[in-house]
C-alpha positions as CSV (number, residue, x, y, z in Angstrom):
1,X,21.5,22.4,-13.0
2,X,20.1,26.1,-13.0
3,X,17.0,26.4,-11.5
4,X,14.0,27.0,-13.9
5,X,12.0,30.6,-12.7
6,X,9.5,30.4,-15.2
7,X,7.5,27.2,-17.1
8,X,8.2,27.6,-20.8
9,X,6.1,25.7,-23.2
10,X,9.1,22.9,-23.9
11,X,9.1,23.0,-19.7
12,X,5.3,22.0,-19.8
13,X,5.5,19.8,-22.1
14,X,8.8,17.7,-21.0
15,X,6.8,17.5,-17.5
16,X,3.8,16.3,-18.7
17,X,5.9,13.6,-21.1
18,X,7.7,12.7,-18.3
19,X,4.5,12.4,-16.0
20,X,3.5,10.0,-18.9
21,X,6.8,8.1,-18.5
22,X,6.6,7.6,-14.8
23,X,2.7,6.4,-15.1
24,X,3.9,3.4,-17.3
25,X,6.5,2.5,-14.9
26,X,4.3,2.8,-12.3
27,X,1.1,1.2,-13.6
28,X,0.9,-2.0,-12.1
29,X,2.0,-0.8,-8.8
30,X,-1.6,1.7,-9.3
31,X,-3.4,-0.9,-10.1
32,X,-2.5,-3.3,-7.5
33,X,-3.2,-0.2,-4.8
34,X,-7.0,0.1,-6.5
35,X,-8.9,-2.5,-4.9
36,X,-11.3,-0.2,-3.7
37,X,-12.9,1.9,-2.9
38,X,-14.6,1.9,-6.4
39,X,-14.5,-1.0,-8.5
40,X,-11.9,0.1,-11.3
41,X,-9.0,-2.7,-11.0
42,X,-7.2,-0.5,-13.7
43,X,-6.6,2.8,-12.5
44,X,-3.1,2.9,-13.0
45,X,-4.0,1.7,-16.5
46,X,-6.1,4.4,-17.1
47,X,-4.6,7.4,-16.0
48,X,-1.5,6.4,-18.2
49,X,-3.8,6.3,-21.3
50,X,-4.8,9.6,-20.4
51,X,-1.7,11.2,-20.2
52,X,-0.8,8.9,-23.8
53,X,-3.2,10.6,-25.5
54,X,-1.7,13.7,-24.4
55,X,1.7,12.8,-25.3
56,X,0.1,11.8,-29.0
57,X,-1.9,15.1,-29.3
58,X,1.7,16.6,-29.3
59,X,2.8,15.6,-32.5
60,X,6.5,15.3,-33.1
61,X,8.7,17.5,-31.4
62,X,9.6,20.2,-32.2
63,X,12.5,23.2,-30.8
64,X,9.6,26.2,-30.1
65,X,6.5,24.8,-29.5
66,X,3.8,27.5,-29.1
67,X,1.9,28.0,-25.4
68,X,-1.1,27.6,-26.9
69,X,-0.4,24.3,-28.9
70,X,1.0,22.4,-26.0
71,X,-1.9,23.8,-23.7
72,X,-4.6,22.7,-26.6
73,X,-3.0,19.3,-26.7
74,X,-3.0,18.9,-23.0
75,X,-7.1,20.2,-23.0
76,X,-7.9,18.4,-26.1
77,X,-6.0,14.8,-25.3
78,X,-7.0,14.6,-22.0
79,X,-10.6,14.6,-22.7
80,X,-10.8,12.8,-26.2
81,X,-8.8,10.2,-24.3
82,X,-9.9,9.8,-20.7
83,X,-10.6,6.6,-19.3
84,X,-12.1,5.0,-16.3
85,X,-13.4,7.4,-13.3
86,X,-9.2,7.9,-12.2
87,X,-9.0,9.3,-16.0
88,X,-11.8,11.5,-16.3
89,X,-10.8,12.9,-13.1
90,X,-7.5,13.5,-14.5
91,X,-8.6,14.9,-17.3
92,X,-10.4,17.8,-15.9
93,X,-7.6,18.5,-13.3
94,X,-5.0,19.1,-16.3
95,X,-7.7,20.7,-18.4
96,X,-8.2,23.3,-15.1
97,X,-4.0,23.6,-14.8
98,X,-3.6,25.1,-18.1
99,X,-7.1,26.9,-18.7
100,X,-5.3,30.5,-17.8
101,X,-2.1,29.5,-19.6
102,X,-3.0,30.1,-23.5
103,X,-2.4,33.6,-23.7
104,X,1.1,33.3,-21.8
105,X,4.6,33.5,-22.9
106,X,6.0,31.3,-20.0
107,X,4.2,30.3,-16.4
108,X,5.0,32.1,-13.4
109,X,5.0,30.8,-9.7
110,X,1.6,33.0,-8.9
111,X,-0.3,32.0,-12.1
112,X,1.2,27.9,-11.7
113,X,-0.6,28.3,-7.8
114,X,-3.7,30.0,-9.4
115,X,-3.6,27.2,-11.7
116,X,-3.2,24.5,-9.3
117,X,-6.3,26.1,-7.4
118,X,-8.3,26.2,-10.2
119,X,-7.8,22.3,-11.3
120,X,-8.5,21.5,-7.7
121,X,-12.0,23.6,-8.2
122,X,-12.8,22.2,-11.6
123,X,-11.6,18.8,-10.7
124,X,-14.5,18.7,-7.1
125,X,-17.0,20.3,-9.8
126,X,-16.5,17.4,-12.1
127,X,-17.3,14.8,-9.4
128,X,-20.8,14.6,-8.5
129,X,-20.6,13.4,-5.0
130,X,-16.9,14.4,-4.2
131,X,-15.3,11.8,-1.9
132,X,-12.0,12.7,0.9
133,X,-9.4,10.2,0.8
134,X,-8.8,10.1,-2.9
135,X,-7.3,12.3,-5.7
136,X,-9.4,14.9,-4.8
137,X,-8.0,15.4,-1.6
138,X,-4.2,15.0,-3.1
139,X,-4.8,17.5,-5.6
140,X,-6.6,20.1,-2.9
141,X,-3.6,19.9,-0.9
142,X,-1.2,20.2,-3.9
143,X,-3.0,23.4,-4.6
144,X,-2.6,24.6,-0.9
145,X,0.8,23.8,-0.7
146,X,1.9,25.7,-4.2
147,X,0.0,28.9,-2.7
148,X,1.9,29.0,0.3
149,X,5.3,29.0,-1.9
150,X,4.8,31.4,-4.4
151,X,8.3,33.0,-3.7
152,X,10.3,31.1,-6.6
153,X,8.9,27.9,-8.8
154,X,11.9,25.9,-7.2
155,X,10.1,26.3,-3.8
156,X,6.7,26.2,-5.4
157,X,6.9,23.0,-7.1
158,X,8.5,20.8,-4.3
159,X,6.0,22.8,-1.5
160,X,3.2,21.5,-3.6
161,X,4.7,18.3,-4.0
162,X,5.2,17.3,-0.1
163,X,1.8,18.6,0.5
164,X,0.6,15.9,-2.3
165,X,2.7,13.3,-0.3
166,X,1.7,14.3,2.9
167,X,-2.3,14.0,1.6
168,X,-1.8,10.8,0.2
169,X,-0.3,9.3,3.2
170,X,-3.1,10.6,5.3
171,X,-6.1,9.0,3.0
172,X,-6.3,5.9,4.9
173,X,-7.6,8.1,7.6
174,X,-10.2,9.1,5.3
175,X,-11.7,6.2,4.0
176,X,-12.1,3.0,6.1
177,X,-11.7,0.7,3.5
178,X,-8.3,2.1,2.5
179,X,-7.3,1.6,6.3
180,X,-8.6,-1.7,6.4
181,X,-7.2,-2.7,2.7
182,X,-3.8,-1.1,4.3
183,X,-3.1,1.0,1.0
184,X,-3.0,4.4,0.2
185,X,-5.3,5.8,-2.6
186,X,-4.3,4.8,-6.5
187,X,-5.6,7.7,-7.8
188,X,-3.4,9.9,-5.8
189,X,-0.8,7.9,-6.3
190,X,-0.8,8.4,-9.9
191,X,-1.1,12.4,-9.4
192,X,1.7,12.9,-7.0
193,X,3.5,11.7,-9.9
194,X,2.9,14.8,-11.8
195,X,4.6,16.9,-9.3
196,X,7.6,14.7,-8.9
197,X,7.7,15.6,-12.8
198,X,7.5,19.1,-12.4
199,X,9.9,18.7,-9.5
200,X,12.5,16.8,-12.1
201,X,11.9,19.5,-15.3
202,X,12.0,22.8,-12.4
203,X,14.7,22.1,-10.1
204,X,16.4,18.4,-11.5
205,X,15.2,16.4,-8.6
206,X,15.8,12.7,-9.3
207,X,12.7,10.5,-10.3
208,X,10.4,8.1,-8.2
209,X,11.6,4.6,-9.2
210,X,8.5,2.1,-8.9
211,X,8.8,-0.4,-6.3
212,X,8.1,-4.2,-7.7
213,X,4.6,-4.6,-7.6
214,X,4.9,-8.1,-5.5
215,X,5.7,-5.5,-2.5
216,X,2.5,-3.5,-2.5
217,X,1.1,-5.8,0.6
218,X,-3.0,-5.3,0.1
219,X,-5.4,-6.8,2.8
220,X,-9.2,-7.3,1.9
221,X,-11.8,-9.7,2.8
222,X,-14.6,-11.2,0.4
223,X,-16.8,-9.0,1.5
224,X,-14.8,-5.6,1.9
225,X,-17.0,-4.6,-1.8
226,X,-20.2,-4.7,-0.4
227,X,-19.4,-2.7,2.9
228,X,-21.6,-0.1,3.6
229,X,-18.9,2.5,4.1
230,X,-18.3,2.4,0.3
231,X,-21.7,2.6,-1.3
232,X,-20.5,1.0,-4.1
233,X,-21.2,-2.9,-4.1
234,X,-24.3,-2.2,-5.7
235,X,-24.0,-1.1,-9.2
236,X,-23.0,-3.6,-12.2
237,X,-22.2,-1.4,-14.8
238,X,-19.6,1.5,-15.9
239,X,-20.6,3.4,-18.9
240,X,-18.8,6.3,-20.5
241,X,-19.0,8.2,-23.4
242,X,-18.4,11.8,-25.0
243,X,-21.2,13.8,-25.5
244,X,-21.7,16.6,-27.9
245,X,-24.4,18.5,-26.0
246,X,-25.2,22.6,-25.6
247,X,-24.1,23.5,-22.6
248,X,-27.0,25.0,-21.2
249,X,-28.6,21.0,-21.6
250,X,-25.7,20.1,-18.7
251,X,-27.3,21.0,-15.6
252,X,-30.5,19.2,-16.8
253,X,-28.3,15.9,-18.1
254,X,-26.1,16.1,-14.3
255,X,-29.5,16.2,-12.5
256,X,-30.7,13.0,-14.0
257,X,-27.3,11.4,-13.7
258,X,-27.2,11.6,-10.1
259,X,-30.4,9.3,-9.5
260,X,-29.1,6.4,-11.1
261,X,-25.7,5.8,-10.1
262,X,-22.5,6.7,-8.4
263,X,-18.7,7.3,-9.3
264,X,-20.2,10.7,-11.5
265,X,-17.9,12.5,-13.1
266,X,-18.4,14.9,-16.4
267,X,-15.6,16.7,-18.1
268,X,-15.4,19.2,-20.2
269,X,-17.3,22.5,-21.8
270,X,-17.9,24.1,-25.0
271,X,-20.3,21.8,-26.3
272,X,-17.9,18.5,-25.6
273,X,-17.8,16.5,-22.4
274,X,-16.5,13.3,-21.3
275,X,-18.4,11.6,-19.2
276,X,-18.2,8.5,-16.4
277,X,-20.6,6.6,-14.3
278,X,-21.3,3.1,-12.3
279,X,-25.1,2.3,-12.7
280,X,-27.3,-0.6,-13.4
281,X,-29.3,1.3,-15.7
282,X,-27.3,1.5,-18.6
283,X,-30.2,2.4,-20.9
284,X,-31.5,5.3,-18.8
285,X,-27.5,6.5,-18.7
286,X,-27.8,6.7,-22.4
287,X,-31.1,7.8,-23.4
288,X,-30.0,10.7,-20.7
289,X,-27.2,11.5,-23.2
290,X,-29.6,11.5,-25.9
291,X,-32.3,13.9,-24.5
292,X,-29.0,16.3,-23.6
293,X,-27.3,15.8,-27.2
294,X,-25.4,13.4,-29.0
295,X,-23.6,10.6,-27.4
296,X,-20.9,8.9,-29.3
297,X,-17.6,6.9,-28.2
298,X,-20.3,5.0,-25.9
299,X,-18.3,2.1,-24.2
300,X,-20.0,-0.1,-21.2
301,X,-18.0,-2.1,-19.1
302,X,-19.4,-4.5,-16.6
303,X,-18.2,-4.5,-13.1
304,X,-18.2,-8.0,-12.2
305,X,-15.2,-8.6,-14.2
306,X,-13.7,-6.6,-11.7
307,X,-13.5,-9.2,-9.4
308,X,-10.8,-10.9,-11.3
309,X,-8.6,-7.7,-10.2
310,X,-9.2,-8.6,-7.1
311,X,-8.8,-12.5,-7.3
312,X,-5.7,-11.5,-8.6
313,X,-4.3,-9.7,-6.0
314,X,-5.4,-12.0,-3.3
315,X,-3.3,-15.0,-5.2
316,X,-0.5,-12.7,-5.0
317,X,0.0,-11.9,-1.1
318,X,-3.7,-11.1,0.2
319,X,-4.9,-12.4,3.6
320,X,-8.7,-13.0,2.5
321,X,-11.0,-15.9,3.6
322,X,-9.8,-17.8,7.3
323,X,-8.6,-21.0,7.0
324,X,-11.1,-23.4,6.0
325,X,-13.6,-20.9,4.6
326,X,-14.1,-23.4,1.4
327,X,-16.1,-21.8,-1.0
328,X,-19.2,-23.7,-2.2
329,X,-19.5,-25.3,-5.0
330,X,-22.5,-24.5,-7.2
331,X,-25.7,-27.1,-7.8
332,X,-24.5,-26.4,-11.8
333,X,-21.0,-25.5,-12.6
334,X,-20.1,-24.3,-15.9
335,X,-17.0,-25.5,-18.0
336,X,-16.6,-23.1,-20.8
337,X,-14.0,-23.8,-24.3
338,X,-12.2,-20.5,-24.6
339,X,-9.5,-19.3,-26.6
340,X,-7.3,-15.5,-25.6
341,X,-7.0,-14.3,-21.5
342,X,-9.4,-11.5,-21.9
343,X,-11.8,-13.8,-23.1
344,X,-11.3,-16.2,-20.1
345,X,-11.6,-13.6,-18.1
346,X,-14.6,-12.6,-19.1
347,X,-16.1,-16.0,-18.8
348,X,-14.8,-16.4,-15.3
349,X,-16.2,-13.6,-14.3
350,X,-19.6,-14.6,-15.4
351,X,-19.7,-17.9,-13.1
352,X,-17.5,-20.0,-16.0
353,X,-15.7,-22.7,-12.7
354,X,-13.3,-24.3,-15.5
355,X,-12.2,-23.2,-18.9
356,X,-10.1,-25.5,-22.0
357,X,-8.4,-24.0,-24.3
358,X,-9.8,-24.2,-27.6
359,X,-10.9,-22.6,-30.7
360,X,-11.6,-22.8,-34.4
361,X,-7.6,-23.9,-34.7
362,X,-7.4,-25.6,-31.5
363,X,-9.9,-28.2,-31.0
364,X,-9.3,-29.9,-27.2
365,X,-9.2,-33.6,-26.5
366,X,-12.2,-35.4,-24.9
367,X,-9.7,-36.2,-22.5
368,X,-9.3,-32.5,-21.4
369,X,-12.9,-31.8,-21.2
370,X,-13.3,-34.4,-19.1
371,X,-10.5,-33.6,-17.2
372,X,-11.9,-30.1,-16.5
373,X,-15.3,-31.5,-15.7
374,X,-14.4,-33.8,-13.1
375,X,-12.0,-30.5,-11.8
376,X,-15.3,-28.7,-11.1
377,X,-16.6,-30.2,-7.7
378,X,-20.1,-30.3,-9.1
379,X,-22.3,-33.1,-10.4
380,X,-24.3,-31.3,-12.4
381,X,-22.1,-29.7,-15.5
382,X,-22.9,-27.3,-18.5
383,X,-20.3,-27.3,-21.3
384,X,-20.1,-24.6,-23.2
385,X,-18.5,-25.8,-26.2
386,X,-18.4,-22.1,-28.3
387,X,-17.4,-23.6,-31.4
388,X,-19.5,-26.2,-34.1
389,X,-16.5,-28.3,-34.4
390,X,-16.2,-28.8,-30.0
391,X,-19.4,-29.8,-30.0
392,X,-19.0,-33.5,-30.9
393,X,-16.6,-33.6,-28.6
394,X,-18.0,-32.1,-25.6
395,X,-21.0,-34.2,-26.2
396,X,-19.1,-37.6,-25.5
397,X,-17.9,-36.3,-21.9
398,X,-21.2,-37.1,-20.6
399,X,-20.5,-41.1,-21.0
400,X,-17.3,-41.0,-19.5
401,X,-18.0,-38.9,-15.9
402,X,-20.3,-39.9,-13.4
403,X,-22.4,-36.7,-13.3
404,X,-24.9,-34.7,-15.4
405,X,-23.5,-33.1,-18.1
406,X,-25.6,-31.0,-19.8
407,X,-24.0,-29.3,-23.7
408,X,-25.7,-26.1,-24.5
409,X,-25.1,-26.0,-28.4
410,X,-23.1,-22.0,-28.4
411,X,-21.3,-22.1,-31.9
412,X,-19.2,-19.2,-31.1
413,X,-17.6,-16.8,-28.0
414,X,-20.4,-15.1,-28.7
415,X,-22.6,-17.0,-28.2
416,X,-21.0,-18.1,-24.8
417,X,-21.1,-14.8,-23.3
418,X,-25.1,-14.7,-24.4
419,X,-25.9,-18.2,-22.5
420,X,-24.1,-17.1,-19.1
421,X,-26.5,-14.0,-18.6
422,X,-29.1,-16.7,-18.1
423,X,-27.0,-19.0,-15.9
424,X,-28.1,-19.4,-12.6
425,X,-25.4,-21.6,-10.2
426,X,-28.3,-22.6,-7.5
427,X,-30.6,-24.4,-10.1
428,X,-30.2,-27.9,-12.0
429,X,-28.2,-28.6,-15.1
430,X,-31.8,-29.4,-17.4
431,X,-32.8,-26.2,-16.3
432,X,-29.6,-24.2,-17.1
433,X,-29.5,-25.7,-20.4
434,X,-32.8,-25.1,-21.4
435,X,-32.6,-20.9,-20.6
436,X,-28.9,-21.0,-21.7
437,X,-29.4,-22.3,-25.1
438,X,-32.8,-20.3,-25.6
439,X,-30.6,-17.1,-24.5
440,X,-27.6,-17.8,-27.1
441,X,-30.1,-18.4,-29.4
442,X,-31.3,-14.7,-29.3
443,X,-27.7,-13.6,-30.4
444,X,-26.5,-12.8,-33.9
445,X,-22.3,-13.9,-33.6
446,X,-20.0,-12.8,-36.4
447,X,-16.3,-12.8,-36.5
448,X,-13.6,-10.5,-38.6
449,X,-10.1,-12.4,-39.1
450,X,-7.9,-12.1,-42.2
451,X,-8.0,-14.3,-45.5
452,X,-5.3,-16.8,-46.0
453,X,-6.3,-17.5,-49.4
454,X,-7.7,-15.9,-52.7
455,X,-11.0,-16.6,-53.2
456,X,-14.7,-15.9,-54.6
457,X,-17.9,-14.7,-52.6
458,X,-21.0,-13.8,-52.5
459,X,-19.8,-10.6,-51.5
460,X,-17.2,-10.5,-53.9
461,X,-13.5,-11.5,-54.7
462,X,-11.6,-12.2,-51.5
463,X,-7.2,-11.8,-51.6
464,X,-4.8,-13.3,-49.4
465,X,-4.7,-9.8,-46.5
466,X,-8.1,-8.8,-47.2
467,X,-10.3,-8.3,-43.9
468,X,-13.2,-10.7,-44.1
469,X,-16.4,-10.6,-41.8
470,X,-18.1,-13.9,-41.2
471,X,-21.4,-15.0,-40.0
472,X,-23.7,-17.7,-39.9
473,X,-24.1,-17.4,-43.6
474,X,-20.6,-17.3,-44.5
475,X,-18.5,-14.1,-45.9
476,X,-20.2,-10.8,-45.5
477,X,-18.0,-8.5,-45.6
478,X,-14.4,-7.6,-47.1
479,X,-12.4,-4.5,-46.5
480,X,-8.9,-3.1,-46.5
481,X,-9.2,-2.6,-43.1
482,X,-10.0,-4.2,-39.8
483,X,-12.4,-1.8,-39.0
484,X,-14.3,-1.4,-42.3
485,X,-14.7,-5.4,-42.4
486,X,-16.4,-4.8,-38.9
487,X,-18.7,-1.7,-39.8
488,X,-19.7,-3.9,-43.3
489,X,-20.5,-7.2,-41.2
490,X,-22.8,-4.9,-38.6
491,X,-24.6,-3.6,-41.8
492,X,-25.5,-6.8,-42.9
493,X,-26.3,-8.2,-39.4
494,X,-28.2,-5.3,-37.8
495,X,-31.7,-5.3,-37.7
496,X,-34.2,-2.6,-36.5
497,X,-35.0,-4.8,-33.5
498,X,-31.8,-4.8,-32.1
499,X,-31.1,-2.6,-28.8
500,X,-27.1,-4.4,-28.1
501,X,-23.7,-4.4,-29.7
502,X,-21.0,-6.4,-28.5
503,X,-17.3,-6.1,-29.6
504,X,-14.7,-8.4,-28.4
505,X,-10.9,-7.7,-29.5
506,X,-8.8,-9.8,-30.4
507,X,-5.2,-10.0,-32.2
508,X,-5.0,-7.3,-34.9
509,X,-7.2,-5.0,-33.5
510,X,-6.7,-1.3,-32.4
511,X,-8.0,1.2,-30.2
512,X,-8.0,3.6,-33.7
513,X,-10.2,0.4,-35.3
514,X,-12.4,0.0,-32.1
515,X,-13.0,3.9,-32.1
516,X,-14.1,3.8,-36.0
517,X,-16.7,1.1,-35.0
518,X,-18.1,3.0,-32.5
519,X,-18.4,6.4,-33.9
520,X,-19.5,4.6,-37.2
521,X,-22.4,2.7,-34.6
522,X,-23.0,6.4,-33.1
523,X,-23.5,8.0,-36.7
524,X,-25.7,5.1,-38.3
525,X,-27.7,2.9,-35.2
526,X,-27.6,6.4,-32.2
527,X,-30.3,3.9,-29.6
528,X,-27.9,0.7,-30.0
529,X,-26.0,0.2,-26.9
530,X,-22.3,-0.4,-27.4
531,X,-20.5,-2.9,-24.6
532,X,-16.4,-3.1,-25.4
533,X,-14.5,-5.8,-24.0
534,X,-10.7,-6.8,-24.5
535,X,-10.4,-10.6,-25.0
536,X,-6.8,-11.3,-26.7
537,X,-8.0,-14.1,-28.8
538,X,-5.8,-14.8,-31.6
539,X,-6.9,-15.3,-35.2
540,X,-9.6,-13.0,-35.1
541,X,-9.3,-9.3,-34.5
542,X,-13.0,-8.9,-33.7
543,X,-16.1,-11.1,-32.2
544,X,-19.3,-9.4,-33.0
545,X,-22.3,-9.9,-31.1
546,X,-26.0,-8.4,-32.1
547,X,-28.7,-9.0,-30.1
């Protein structure tokens, strides 16, 4: 293969297609890396829906692709589609790479290095409180190594690839927790794949083939999130949003940002950023984007369910607790009737010690709830049966265990998640019922699935494939479309009192439906908070909460 001198447009956009391509392959191999040191189980997840949304603002291919198109789609994606602190990150390092590139014909060695220096500026600017040992410090040395090659884009690209390598095995060094988790940094990880793509489109150098993921050996201890070193153990909440704000409002917005939380980053210019925090202040997060401009695209994630990323890789070859560290079991445990991972996740996370499967279509045996409540080590149960028609059974396992067994009436998922905000492990089973049931009972649930049947409502006629929204009160809502059924159901249930939007997806939904609901939430209810959360139930594309 002839050596490439200069990156065409097809050159930068084959290498950042193929940086997408080697992300996915190496995505779970990311992930497993990012234990710490912030709490975002999913990095190698989200810096591969970065780069996606990349790839899609491409548009088919075509043989002469324009510099500027290709560097607008690489701008533009990134930040419309950054996610998680690893993406936003991302996002302003390629955003930096090709600022300098639009008026070009073809990339040279001395404006790729310029380039390469300027995402690595932009990139520390982004980051509030900038942080060695991550893919900050993989992308300064990147940016180092392609100036000190500037002779030929052969040299260039593999210079500032070595450098990346060299930086990334050296991060351990630079954060304790990645010395003691004996990993390198995830987010690094994921950029040093970018220059093995350049690497492969310049000079044909064969591609990184992704280990299995069982032999990324991680070692962390219970308590490795709460070390002091990390300053992150103590905030709940990631929130993100764009934000259409003047620019000159920035400063002002960053300012109030950095007193209440950490992991900071803000992308973006022009009157558009993307931006990323951990806080526990969700509501002073947003009303900050509100004084600054117009937030939209808000999603809010909570940490703790975090912990199942890290569960997870302890069951897979961790060395965690020493032998016969027994956890404790709670004065209440909680056995919770779930249907879809996400959504057990989710419940897990929340304290939930044993969920049955079960749902509208899928009603357990007594002999399974009972099964799970003896499985609990407690003697003091709360069922959470999430469904009217579990309820009659879960109400019989009291009579046949020898323990207090407590049912706290949730009719829906919904309703589920409501009651475990108020669930507190160290106190009885009367008293967790009590502020359970009264917490669930602040919650409006609704659900969006799709008819089976033709059919006449009070909303009007109903066909077999017609998006339906249910409540309480039956039908409330019909639309051609997921998301319409979703936005028509939140009209009818949301009430100026309101302050909190939950969406679960399930089955037949989309992250084009899921991004209609939100900018349709943004437009029509701005002060609503908006919390998205993936829960793979079947049946029902979306569970609605209001509260």
């Amino acid at each position: 293969m002839t050596a490439t001198t200069k990156l065409s447009p097809t050159d930068v956009r084959t290498a950042i297609t193929t940086f997408a391509a080697l992300l996915r392959s190496h995505r779970d191999v990311i992930n497993r890396l990012n234990v710490y040191p912030v709490p975002d189980g999913d990095t190698g997840t989200n810096m591969a829906l970065t780069v996606e949304s990349v790839v899609a603002a491409f548009g088919p291919d075509t043989d002469d692709p324009t510099m500027e198109s290709v560097c607008h789609a690489i701008a533009n994606g990134s930040l419309m589609g950054a996610r998680g602190n690893s993406g936003v990150i991302l996002s302003q390092l390629l955003r930096g790479l090709v600022e300098r590139w639009r008026a070009v014909v073809a990339v040279t060695p001395a404006l790729l290095a310029e380039s390469l220096s300027r995402a690595d500026q932009l990139a520390r600017e982004a980051v509030v409180r900038p942080v060695e040992g991550t893919i900050l410090s993989v992308a300064h040395a990147a940016a180092q190594g392609a100036a000190d090659a500037t002779d030929s884009l052969t040299h260039l690209v593999r210079s500032a690839r070595d450098r990346a390598r060299a930086a990334l095995a050296r991060t351990p060094d630079q954060l304790a927790v990645l010395k003691r988790a004996g990993v390198v940094d995830s987010g690094g990880t994921g950029l040093l794949l970018l220059f093995d793509a350049l690497c492969h489109v310049v000079a044909g150098d064969p591609l990184p083939v992704a280990p299995p993921a069982d032999t990324i050996h991680v070692l962390v201890s219970e308590d490795v999130a709460r070390h002091p070193d990390d300053a992150v153990g103590h905030v709940r909440f990631e929130v993100m949003f764009l934000l259409e704000a003047p620019d000159a409002s920035m400063p002002a917005f960053r300012d109030v940002w950095t007193r209440l939380g950490d992991s900071i980053a803000i992308v973006g210019g022009e009157g558009l950023y993307n931006c990323h925090i951990h806080t526990n202040d969700v509501g002073r997060v947003i009303e900050a984007g509100v004084d600054a401009g117009r937030p939209r695209h808000i999603r809010v994630t909570d940490l703790a369910e975090q912990v199942i990323e890290e569960r997870w890789v302890r069951e897979a070859d961790v060395v965690g607790s020493p032998p016969g560290d027994v956890e404790t079991a709670p004065v209440t445990a909680v056995v919770a009737v779930v249907v879809g991972d996400g959504v057990a996740r989710i419940f897990r996370s929340l304290g939930v010690r044993a969920v049955v499967a079960g749902g509208q279509s899928m009603n357990p045996s007594t002999e399974e709830m009972v099964a799970a409540v003896r499985a609990v080590g407690s003697d003091q149960i709360v069922i959470l049966p999430n469904n009217p028609n579990i309820r009659p059974v879960a109400e019989q396992v009291a009579g046949l265990v020898d323990a207090t067994v407590r049912v706290v009436p949730t009719g829906s998922v919904i309703e589920g998640f409501a009651a475990l905000l108020a669930y507190d492990p160290a106190a009885d089973a009367d008293h967790n019922a009590i502020a359970m049931a009264a917490c669930a009972a602040h919650v409006i649930a609704g659900e969006v699935t799709r008819a089976v049947r033709d059919t006449w409502t009070d909303v009007g006629e109903v066909h077999v494939g017609d998006w339906i929204g249910l409540s309480a009160r039956g039908v409330r809502a019909v639309s051609q479309s997921a998301a319409g059924a979703v936005n028509a159901l939140l009209t009818d249930l949301v009430a100026p009192v309101h302050e909190l939007v939950t969406l679960i997806e399930g089955d037949g939904s989309s992250t084009a439906d899921t991004r209609r609901i939100i900018e349709f939430l943004a437009e029509h209810y701005p002060t609503l908070t908006v919390e998205v959360h993936h829960g793979g139930q079947p049946l029902y594309s979306y569970y609605v909460g209001v509260e």
